[in-house]
C-alpha positions in Angstrom: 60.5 -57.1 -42.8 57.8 -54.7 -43.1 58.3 -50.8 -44.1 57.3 -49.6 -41.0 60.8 -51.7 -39.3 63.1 -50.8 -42.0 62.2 -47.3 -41.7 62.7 -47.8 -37.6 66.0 -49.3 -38.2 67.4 -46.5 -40.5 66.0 -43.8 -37.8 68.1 -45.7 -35.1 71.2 -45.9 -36.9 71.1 -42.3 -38.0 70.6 -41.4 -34.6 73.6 -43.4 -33.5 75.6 -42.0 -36.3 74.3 -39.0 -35.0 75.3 -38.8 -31.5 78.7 -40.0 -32.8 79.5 -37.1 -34.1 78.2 -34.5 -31.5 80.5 -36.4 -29.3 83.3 -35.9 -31.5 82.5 -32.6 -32.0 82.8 -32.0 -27.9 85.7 -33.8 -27.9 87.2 -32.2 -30.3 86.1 -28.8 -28.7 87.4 -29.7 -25.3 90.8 -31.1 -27.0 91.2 -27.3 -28.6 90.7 -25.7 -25.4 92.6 -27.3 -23.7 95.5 -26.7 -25.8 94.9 -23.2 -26.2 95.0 -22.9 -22.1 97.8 -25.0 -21.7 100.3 -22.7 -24.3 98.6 -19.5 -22.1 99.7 -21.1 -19.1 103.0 -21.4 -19.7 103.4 -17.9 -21.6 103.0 -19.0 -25.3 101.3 -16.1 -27.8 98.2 -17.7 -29.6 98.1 -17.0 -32.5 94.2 -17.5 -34.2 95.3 -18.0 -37.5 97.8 -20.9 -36.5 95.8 -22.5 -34.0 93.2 -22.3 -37.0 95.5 -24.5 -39.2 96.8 -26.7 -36.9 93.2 -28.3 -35.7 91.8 -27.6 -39.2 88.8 -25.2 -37.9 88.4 -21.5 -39.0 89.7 -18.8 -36.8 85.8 -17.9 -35.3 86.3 -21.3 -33.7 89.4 -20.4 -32.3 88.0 -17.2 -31.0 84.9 -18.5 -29.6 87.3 -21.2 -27.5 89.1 -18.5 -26.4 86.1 -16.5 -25.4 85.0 -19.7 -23.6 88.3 -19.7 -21.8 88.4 -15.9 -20.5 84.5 -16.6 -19.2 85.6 -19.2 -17.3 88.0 -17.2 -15.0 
């Protein structure tokens, strides 16, 4: 296998790696807002610091979901 292949292979898998985690990373975004909208719905306080902690992100995260959430409506 020559250089030029190995190095073509590595750049594939990276990328696959790659995309891997961007779509864990939305799913894990959509998963947060989701839960943060469905304790508003039904009259729960969020708390930023507890939602923080409980899906292991820092509260700017939270914050940023929430933002997301109020732009939507």
């Amino acid at each position: 296998m020559t250089i030029f292949a190995i190095l073509i292979k590595k750049i594939k898998k990276i990328w696959i790696e790659g995309k891997t985690v961007m779509e864990n990373i939305k799913s894990d975004k959509i998963e947060r807002i989701l839960g943060i909208y469905t304790k508003l719905i039904h009259g729960h306080v969020v708390n930023k610091v507890e939602e923080a902690q409980n899906y292991h992100v820092n509260e700017r995260s939270i914050q940023r979901d929430i933002d997301d959430i109020r732009r939507y409506f």
